[in-house]
SELO-544770 format. One record per residue (C-alpha): residue in one letter; z, x, y. Coordinates in nm, 4 decimals. Example, Ala and Ser with C-alpha at 12.3 -4.5 7.8 and 13.67 -1.06 7.14 Angstrom:
<nodes>
NODE  aa        pz        px        py
NODE   A    0.7800    1.2300   -0.4500
NODE   S    0.7140    1.3670   -0.1060
</nodes>
This chain:
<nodes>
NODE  aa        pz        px        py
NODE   X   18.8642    9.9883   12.0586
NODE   X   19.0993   10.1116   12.3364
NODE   X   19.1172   10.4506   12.2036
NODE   X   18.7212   10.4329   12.2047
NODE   X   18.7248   10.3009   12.5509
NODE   X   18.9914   10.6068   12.6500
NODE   X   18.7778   10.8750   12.4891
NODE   X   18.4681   10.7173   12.6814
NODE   X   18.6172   10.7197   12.9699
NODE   X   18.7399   11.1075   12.9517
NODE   X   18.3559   11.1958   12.8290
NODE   X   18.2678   11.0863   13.1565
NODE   X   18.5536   11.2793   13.3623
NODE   X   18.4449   11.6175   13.2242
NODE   X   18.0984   11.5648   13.2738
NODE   X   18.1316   11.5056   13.6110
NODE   X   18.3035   11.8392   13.6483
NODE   X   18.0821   12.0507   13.4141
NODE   X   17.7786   12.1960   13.5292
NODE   X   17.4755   12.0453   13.3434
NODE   X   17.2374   12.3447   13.2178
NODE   X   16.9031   12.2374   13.2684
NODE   X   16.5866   12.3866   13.1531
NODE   X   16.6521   12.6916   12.9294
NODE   X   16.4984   12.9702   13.1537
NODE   X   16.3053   13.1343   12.8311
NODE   X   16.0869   12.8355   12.8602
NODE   X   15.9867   12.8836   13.2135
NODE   X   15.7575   13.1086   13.3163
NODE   X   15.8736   13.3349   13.6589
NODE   X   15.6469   13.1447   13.8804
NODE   X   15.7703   12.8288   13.8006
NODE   X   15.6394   12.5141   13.5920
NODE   X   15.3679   12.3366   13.6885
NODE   X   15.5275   12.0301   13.5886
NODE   X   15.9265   11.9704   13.4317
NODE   X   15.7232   11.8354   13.1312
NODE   X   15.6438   11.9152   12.7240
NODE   X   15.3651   11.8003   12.5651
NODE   X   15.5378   11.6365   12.2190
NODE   X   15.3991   11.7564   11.8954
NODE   X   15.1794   11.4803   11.7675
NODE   X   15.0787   11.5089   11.4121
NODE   X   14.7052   11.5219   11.3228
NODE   X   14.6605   11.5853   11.6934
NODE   X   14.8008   11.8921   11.8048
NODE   X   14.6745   12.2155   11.7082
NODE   X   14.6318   12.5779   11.8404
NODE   X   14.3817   12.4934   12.1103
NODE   X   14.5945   12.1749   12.2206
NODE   X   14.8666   12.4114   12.2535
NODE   X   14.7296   12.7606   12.4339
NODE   X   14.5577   12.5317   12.7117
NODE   X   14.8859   12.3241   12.7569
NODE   X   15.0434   12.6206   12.8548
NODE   X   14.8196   12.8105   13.0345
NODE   X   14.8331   12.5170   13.2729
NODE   X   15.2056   12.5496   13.3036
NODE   X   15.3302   12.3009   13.1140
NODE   X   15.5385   12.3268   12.7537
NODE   X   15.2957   12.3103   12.5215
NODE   X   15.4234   12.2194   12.0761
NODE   X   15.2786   12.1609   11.7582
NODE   X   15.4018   12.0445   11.4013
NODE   X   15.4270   12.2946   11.1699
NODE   X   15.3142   12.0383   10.8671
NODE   X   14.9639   12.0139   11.1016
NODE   X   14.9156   12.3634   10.9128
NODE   X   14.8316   12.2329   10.5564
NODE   X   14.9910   12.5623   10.4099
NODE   X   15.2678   12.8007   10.5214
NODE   X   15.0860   13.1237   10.5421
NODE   X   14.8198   12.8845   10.7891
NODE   X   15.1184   12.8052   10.9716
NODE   X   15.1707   13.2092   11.0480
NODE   X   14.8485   13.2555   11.1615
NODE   X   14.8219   13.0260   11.3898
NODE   X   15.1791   13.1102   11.5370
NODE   X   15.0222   13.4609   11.5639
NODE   X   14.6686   13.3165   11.7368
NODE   X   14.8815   13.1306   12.0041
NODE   X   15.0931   13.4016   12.0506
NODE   X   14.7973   13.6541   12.0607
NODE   X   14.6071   13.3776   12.3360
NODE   X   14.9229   13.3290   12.5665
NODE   X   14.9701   13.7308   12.5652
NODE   X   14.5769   13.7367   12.7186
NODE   X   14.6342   13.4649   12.9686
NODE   X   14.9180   13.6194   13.0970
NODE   X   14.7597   13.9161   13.1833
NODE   X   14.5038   13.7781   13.3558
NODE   X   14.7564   13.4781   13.5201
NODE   X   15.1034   13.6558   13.5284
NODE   X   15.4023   13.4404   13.6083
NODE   X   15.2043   13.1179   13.4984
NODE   X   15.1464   13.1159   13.1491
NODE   X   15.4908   12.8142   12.9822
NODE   X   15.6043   12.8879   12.6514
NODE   X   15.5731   12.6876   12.3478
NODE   X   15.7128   12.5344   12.0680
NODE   X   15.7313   12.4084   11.6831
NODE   X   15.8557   12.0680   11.5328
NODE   X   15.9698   12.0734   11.2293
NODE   X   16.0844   11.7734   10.9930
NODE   X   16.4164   11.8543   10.8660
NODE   X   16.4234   11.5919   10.5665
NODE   X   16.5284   11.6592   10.2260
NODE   X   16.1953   11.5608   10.1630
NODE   X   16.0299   11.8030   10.3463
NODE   X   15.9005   12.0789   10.0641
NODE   X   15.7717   12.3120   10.3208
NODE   X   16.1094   12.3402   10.6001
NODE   X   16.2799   12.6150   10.4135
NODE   X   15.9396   12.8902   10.3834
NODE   X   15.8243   12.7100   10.7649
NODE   X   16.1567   12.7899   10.8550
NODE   X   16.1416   13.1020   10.8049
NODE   X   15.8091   13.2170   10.9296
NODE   X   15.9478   13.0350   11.2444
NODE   X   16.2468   13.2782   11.2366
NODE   X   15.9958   13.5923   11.1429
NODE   X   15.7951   13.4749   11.4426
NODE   X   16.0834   13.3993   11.6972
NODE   X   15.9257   13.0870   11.8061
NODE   X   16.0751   13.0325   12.1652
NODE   X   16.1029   12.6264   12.1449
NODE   X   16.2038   12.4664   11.8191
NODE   X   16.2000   12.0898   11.8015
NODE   X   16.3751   11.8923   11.5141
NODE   X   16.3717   11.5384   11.3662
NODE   X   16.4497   11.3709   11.1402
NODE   X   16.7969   11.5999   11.0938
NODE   X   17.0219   11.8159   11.2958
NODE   X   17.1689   12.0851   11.1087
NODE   X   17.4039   12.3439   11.2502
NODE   X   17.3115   12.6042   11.0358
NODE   X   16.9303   12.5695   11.1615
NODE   X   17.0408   12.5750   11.5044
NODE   X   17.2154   12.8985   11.5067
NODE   X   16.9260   13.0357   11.3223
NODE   X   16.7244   12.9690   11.5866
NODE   X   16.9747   13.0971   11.8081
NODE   X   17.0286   13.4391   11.6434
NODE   X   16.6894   13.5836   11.7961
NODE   X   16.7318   13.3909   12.1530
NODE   X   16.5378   13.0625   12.0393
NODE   X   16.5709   12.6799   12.2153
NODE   X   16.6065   12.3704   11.9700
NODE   X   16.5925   12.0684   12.1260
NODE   X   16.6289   11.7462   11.8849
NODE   X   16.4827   11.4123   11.9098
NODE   X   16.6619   11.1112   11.8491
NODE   X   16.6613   10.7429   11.9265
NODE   X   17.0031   10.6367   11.9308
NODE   X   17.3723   10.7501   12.1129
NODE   X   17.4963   10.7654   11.7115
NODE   X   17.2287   11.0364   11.6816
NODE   X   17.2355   11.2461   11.9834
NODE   X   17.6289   11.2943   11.9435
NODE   X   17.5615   11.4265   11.5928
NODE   X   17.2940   11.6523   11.7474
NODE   X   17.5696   11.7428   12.0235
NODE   X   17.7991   11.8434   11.7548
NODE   X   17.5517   12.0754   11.6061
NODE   X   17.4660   12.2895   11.8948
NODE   X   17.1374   12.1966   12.0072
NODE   X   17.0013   12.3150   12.3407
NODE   X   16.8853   11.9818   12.3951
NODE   X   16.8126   11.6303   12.3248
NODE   X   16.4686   11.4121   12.3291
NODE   X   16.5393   11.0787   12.4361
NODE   X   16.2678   10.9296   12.2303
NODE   X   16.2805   10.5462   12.3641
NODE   X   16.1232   10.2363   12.3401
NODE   X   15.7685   10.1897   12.4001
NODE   X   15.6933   10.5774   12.2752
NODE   X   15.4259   10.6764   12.0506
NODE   X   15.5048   10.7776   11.6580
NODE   X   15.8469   10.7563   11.5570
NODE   X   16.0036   10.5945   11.8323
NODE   X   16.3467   10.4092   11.9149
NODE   X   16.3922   10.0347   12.0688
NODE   X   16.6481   10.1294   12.3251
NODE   X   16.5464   10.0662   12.7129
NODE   X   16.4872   10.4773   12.8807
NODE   X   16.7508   10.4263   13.1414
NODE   X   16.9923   10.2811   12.9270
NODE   X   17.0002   10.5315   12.6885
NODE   X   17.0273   10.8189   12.9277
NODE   X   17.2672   10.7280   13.0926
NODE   X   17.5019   10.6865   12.7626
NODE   X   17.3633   11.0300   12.6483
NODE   X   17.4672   11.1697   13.0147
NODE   X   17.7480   11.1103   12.9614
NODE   X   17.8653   11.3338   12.7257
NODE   X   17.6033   11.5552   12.7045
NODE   X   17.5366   11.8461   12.9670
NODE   X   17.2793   12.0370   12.8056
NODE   X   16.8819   11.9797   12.9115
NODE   X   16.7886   11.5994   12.8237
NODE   X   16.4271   11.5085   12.7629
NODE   X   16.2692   11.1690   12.8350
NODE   X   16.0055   11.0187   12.6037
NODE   X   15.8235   10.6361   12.6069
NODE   X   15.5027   10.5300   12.8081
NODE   X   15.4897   10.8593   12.9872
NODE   X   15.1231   10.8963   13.1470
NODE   X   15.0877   10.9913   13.5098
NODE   X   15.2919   11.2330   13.6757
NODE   X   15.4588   10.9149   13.8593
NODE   X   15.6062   10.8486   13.5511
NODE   X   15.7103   11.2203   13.5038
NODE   X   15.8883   11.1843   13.9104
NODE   X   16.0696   10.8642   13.7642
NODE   X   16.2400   11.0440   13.4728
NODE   X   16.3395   11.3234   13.6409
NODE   X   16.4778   11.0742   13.9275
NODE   X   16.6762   10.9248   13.6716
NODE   X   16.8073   11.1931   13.5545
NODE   X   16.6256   11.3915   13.2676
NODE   X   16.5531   11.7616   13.2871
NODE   X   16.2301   11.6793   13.1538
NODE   X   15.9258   11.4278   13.0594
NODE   X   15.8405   11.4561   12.7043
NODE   X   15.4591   11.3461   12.6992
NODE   X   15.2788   11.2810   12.4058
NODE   X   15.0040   10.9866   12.3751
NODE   X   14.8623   11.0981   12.7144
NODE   X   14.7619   11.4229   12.5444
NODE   X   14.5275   11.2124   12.2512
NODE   X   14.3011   11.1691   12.5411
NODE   X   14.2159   11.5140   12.5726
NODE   X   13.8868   11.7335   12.4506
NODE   X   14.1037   11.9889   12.3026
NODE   X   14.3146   11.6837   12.0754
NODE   X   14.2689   11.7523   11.7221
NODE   X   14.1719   11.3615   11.6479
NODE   X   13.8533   11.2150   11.5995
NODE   X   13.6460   11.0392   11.8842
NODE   X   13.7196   10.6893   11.6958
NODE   X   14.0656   10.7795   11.8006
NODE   X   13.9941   10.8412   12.1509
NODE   X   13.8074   10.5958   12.2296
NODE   X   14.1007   10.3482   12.1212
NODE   X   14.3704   10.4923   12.3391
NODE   X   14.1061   10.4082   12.6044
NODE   X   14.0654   10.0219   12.4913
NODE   X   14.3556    9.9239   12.4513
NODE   X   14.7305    9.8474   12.5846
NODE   X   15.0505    9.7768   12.5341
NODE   X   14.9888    9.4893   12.3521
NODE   X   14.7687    9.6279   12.1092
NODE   X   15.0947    9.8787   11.9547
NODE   X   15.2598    9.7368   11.6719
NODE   X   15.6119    9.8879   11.6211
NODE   X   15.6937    9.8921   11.2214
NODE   X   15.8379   10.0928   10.9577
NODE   X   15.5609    9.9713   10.7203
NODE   X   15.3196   10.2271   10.7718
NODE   X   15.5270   10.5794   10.6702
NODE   X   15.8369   10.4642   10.6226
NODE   X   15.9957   10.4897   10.9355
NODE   X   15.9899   10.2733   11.2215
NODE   X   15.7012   10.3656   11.4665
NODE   X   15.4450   10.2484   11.6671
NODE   X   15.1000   10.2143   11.5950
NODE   X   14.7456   10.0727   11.7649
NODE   X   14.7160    9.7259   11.5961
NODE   X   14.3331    9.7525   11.6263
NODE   X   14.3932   10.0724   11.3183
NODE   X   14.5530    9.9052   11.1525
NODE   X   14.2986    9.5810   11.0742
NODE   X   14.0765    9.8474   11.0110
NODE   X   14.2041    9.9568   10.7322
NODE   X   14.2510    9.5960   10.5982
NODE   X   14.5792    9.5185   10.7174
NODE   X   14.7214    9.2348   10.8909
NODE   X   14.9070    9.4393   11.1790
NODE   X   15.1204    9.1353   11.2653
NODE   X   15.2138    9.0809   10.9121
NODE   X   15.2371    9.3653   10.7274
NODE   X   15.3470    9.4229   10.3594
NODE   X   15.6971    9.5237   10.3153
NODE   X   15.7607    9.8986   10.1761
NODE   X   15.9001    9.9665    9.8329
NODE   X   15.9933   10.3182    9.8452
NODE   X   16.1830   10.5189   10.0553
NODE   X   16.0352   10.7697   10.2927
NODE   X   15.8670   11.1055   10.1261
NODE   X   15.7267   11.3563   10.4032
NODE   X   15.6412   11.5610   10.1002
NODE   X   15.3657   11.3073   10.0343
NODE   X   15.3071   11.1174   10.2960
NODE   X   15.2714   11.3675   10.6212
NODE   X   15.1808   11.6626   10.3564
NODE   X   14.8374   11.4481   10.2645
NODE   X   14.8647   11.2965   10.6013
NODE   X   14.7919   10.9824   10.4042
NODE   X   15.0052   10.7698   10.6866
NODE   X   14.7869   10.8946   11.0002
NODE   X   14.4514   10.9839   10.9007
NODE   X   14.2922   10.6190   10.9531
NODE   X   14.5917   10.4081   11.1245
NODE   X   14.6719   10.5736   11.4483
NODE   X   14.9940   10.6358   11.6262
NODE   X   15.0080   10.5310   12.0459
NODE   X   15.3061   10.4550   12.2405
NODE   X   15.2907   10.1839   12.5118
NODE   X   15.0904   10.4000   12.7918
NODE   X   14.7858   10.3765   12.6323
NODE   X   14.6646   10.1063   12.9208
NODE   X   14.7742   10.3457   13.1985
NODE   X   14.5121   10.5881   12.9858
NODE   X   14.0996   10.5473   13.0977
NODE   X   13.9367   10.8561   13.0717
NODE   X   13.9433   11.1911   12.8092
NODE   X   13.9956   11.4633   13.0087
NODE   X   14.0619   11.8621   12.9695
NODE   X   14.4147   11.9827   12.9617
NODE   X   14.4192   12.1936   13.2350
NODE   X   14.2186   11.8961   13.4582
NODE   X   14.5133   11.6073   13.3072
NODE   X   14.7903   11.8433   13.4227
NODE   X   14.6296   11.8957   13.7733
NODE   X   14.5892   11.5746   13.7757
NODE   X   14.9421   11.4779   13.6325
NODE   X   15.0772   11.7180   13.9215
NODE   X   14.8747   11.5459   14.2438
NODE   X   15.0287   11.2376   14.1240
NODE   X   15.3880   11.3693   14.0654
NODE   X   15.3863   11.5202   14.3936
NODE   X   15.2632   11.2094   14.5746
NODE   X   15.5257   11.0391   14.3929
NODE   X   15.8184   11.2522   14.5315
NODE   X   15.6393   11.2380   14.8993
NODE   X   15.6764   10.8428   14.9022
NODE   X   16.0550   10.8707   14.7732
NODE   X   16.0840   11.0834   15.0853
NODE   X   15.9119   10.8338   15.3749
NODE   X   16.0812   10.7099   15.6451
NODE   X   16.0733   10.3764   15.4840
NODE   X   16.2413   10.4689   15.0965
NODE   X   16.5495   10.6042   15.3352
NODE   X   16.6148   10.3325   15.5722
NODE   X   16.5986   10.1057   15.2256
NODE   X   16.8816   10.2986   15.0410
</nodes>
C-alpha cells in the first residue's frame, strides 16, 4: 500500500511539471473549432450524413465502422465523407473538423482485422477504440499520422490504455448513453489527470454547450457528446426513437448488462416494449459476442440506448442549428464564469 501511495504521489509530481498536449492539431481545422467537442459514434445512429454535417459545423464528427453491414460498405462510405468534407472545404476553408472511426477491438469482433485495414488504406484521421487497447493498433494508426483516442470507464482501464500509446482517453462516466461506466465525471478525471497528460475527453449527460463549458472547466480537453446527437434530422434512427429521447428523463434509463452483454444504459420505456420488465430483467447466459450481437444489431434495433441527458433534450433539430445552438450557450456559459459576481465569490 505505501509503495502504491509513493508511486501515486510521484504520478502527480511529474504531471505537474509536464506539459499536457491537448487537442491533436490534425483534428482542428486552421480557423479553429466551433466547439472543443466530438460527437461519439453511436451505433444504429450515426452514419455518413450524421457525420459530414457534424463537421462542416466545426465540430468532430465519428461513426462505427460495424454501422457499415460489410467491409467494402465501410470503404465507400470512408471515401463519400472524405469526398463531402473535400467540397465543403472549398467552399468554407479553415472550417470544415475532421472525423473519425470506432472500432470494437474484441476477440469477437470478425470484421476489426479487414476494418482495420481499410481504416489504415484510408488514413482515417481520428480512430476511437473500445472494448481493447492494443499497442500494436495504436502505432498502426500512428504510422500514417492518425489520432486514437480510447474509451474507458475505469482508472484500471485508462492506465492500460496509457501504457499502449493512445493519443487520448474518453472518460466515458456515469449517467452516459451505451456502454457507459458508474464512476462520478469529476472523480474520475481527476484520477486520470493525474497520470495522464495526453488530450482527455469527457462523456455522461452532455447536452447544452453549458455542459460542454463545465467539462472543459474541470479540466477535459474535450466534451464527448453522443445522445444529444439522436435528436437530430440527419440521426440514422427511426422517429419512434426520437420521439423517446424527447419524453423522457433520467429516470426513464435503465443501466444493465442484460441487454448486449455489457453494462449500459438504456430507455426503460424500449425496453417494456419489447416485453421486458426493465426493472427486472432476465439474467444473461452467455458471454458477450459482437460478432452476433452488434453484426445483426439484434441488441439495438428495438431497445434503445440514452444516457441521462435525455430530459435536458426537447426538440429534433439539424446539426448545424444544435451546434449553433450548443455554441450560444457555451459562450454564455463562459461570460457568467467571468461576471463581476463569479470573481468576488472565488
Amino acid at each position: 500500500y505505501q509503495r502504491r501511495v509513493r508511486d501515486n504521489n510521484k504520478m502527480r509530481r511529474t504531471m505537474t511539471t509536464s506539459t499536457r498536449r491537448g487537442i491533436p492539431s490534425s483534428l482542428v481545422p486552421a480557423k479553429g473549432l466551433a466547439l472543443p467537442m466530438v460527437a461519439a459514434p453511436m451505433f444504429l445512429a450515426s452514419g455518413p450524413r450524421l457525420v459530414v454535417e457534424t463537421c462542416k459545423a466545426g465540430v468532430v464528427g465519428t461513426f462505427p465502422s460495424l454501422n457499415q453491414r460489410t467491409t467494402d460498405g465501410y470503404r465507400d462510405w470512408l471515401q463519400q465523407i472524405k469526398r463531402e468534407l473535400a467540397d465543403a472545404d472549398k467552399k468554407a476553408p479553415g472550417t470544415i473538423a475532421a472525423f473519425g472511426v470506432n472500432h470494437i477491438v474484441h476477440r469477437s469482433n470478425p470484421r476489426l482485422e479487414a476494418d482495420l485495414a481499410v481504416t489504415i488504406e484510408e488514413k482515417v484521421p481520428l480512430v476511437i477504440t473500445s472494448l481493447g487497447a492494443v499497442k500494436e493498433l495504436v502505432d498502426k494508426v500512428h504510422s500514417y499520422g492518425g489520432v486514437v483516442f480510447h474509451d474507458v470507464i475505469n482508472v484500471r482501464h485508462a492506465r492500460k490504455a496509457a501504457e499502449a500509446g493512445v493519443d487520448g482517453l474518453i472518460l466515458v462516466t456515469h449517467g452516459a448513453g451505451g456502454h457507459a461506466g458508474t464512476t462520478n465525471p469529476f472523480a474520475l478525471l481527476a484520477e486520470v489527470r493525474a497520470f495522464f497528460n495526453g488530450t482527455v475527453l469527457l462523456a455522461g449527460a452532455i447536452s447544452h454547450g453549458s455542459d460542454v463549458a463545465a467539462a472543459i472547466a474541470a479540466g477535459a480537453d474535450l466534451a464527448y457528446v453522443g445522445t444529444r446527437f439522436l435528436a437530430t434530422d440527419e440521426a440514422t434512427v427511426d422517429d419512434k426513437y426520437k420521439r423517446m429521447i424527447l419524453e423522457t428523463t433520467s429516470k426513464d434509463i435503465v443501466y444493465t448488462k442484460e441487454i448486449s452483454g455489457v453494462n449500459a444504459n438504456f430507455l426503460a420505456p424500449s425496453i417494456a416494449a419489447a416485453g421486458m420488465d426493465p426493472w427486472n430483467l432476465e439474467q444473461r447466459e452467455h458471454d458477450i459476442d459482437f460478432g452476433k450481437e452488434l453484426g445483426s444489431a439484434k441488441a439495438w434495433k428495438d431497445i434503445y440506448s440514452a444516457g441521462h441527458g435525455v430530459g435536458g433534450i426537447s426538440s429534433v433539430l439539424p446539426t448545424a442549428e444544435l451546434v449553433a445552438s450548443m455554441r450560444a450557450e457555451y459562450d454564455g456559459a463562459i461570460r457568467r464564469l467571468a461576471t463581476p459576481q463569479v470573481r468576488a465569490k472565488l
